[in-house]
One Martini backbone bead per residue (centre of mass of N, CA, C, O) as a GRO file, in nm:
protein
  148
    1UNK     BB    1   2.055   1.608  -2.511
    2UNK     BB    2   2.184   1.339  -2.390
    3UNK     BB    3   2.404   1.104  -2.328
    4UNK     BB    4   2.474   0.819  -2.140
    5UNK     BB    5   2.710   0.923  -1.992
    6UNK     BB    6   2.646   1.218  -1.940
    7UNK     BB    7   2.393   1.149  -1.763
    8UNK     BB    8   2.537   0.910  -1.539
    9UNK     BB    9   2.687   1.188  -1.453
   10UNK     BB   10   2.492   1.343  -1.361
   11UNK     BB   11   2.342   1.192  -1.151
   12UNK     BB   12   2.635   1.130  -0.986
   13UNK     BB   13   2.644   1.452  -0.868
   14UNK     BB   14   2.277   1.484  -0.820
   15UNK     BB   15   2.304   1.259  -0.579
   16UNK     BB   16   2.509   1.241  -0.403
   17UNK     BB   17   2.408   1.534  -0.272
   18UNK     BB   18   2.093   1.373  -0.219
   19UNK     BB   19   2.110   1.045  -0.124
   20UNK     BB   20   1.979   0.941  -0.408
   21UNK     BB   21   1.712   1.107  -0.458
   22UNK     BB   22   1.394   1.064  -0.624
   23UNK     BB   23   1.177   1.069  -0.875
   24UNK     BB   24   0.896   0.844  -0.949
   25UNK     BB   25   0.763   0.801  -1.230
   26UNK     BB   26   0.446   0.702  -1.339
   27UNK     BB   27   0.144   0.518  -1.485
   28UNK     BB   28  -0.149   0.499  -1.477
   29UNK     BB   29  -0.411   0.361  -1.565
   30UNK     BB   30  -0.574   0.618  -1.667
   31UNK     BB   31  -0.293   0.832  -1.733
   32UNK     BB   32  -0.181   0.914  -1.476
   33UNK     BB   33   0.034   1.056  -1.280
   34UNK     BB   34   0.307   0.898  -1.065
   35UNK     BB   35   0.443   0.943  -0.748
   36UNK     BB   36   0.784   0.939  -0.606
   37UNK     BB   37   1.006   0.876  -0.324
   38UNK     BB   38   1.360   0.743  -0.398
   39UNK     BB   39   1.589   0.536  -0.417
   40UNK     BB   40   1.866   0.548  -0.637
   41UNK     BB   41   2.100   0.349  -0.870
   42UNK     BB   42   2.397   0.271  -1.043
   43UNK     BB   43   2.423  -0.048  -1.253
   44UNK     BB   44   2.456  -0.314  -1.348
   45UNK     BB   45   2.324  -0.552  -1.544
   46UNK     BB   46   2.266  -0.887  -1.455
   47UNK     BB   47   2.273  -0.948  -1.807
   48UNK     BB   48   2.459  -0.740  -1.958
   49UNK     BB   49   2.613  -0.474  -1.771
   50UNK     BB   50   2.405  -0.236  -1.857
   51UNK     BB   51   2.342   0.052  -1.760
   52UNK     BB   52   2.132   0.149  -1.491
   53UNK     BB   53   1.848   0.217  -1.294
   54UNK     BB   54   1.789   0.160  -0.927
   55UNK     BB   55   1.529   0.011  -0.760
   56UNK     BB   56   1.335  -0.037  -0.435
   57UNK     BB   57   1.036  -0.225  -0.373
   58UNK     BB   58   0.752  -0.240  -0.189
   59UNK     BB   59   0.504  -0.518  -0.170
   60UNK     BB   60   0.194  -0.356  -0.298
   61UNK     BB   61   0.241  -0.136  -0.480
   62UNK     BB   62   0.171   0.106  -0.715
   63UNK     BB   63   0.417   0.144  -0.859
   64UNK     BB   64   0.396  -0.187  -0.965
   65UNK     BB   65   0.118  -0.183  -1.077
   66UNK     BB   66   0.238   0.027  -1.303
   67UNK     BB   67   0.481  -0.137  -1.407
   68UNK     BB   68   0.271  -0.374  -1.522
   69UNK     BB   69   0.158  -0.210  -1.730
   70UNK     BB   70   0.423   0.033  -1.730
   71UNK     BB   71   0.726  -0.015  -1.852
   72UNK     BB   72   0.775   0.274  -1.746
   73UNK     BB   73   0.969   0.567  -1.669
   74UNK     BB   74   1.095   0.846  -1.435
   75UNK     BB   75   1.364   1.008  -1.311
   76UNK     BB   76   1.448   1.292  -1.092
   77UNK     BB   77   1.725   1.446  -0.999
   78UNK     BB   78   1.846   1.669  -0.740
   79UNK     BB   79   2.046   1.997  -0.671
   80UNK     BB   80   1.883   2.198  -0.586
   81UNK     BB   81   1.874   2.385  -0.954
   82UNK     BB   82   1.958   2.078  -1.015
   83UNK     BB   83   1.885   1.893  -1.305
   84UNK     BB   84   1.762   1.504  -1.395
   85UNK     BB   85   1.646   1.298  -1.650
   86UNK     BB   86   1.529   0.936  -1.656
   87UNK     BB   87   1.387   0.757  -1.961
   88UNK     BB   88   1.280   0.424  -1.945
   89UNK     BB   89   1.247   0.092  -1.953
   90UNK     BB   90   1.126  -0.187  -1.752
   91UNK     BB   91   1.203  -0.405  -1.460
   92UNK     BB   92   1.127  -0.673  -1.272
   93UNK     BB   93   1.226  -0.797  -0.963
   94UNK     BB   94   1.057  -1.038  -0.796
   95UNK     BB   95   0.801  -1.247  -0.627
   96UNK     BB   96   0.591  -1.132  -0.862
   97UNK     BB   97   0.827  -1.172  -1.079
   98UNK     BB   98   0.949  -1.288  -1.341
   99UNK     BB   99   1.272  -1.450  -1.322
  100UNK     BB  100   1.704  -1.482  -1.309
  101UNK     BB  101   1.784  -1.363  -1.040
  102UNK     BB  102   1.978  -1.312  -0.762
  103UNK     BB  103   1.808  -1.116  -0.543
  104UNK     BB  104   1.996  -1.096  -0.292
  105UNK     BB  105   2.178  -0.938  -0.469
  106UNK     BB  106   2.006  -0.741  -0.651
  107UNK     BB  107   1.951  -0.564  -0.381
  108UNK     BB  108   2.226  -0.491  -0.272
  109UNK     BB  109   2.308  -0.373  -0.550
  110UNK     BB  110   2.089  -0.119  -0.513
  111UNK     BB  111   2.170  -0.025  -0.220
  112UNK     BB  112   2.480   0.032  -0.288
  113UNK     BB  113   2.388   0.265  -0.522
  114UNK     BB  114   2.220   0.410  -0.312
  115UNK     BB  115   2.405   0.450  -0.077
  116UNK     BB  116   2.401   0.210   0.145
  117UNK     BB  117   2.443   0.068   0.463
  118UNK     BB  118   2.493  -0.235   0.644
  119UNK     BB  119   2.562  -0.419   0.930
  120UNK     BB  120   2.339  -0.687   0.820
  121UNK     BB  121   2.259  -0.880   0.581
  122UNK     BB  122   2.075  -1.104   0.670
  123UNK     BB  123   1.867  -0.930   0.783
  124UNK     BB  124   1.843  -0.728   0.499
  125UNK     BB  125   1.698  -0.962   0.368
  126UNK     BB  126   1.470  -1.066   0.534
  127UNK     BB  127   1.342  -0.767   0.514
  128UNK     BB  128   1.278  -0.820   0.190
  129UNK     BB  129   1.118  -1.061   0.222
  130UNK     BB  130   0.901  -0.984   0.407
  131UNK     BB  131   0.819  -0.739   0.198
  132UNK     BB  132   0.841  -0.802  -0.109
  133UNK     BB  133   1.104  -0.710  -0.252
  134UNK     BB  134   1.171  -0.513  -0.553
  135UNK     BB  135   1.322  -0.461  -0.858
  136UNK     BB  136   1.391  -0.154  -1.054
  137UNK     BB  137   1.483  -0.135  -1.421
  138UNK     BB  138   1.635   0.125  -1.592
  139UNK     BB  139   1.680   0.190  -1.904
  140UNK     BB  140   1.825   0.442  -2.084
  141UNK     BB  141   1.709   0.666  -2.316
  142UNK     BB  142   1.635   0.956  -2.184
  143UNK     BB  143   1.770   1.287  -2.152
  144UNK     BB  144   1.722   1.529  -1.898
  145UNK     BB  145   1.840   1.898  -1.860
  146UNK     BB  146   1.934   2.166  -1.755
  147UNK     BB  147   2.111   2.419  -1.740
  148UNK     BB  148   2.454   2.415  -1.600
   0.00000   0.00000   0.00000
C-alpha cells in the first residue's frame, strides 16, 4: 500500500499521460458496483486544503444517485499497463447537495485539475448551472496499485 503523498505523486504521473482519465467505481442501491469513465484532477479541498481527488459529474446520474446512498468511490487512473487506484470517502457539493462552497470557483478548480482549458469561464459556469453539475471530492484513504 502507498503512503498519500506517494499515491497522489503516482495519480499525477499515470493521468497527466491519459488526459486525467479514471474510472469510476461507485455502488449501487443493491450493492453491485457501478463504473464511469470520468475525467479527474487533485486540489486542495476547499474547506480544510488537504489534497483531494476531484471530479464533475453532470446532475441526475447514476453516480450521483450512488454517491448519496454510499459515500464512498474508487477512482483507478492507468497509463498502459500501469495502474493505480485511490479509494476514500465522497462529499457532494451541487445544486442538489447542501454545501458551503462557492460552486463555480470549485468546479472550474476541478476542471482545471483534471486537466481542461476553456476559453470564456462564463460560458463554461452557464453550462455547468444549466446541466446542474455537481462537484465530487475524494479524499484519498487507501492506495492500490501494480508493481513497476
Amino acid at each position: 500500500m502507498l503512503s498519500t503523498d506517494d499515491g497522489l505523486r503516482r495519480i499525477t504521473e499515470l493521468a497527466s499521460q491519459e488526459n486525467w482519465l479514471a474510472v469510476l467505481v461507485t455502488t449501487r442501491a443493491d450493492g453491485q458496483p457501478s463504473v464511469s469513465v470520468v475525467n479527474a484532477g487533485i486540489l486542495p479541498h476547499p474547506a480544510t486544503g488537504s489534497p483531494v481527488v476531484g471530479l464533475v459529474s453532470a446532475g441526475g446520474t447514476a453516480k450521483l444517485r450512488n454517491l448519496r446512498t454510499t459515500p464512498s468511490a474508487t477512482l483507478v487512473f492507468r497509463a498502459g499497463w500501469q495502474w493505480v487506484a485511490v479509494t476514500g470517502p465522497t462529499e457532494l457539493a451541487g445544486p442538489d447537495d447542501p454545501h458551503s462552497y462557492e460552486l463555480p470557483t470549485l468546479l472550474r478548480d476541478i476542471y482545471h485539475a483534471a486537466g481542461g482549458s476553456h476559453p470564456d469561464l462564463d460560458e463554461y459556469d452557464r453550462e455547468m448551472a444549466a446541466d446542474r453539475r455537481a462537484a465530487v471530492l475524494l479524499t484519498p484513504t487507501r492506495f492500490t496499485t501494480n508493481p513497476g
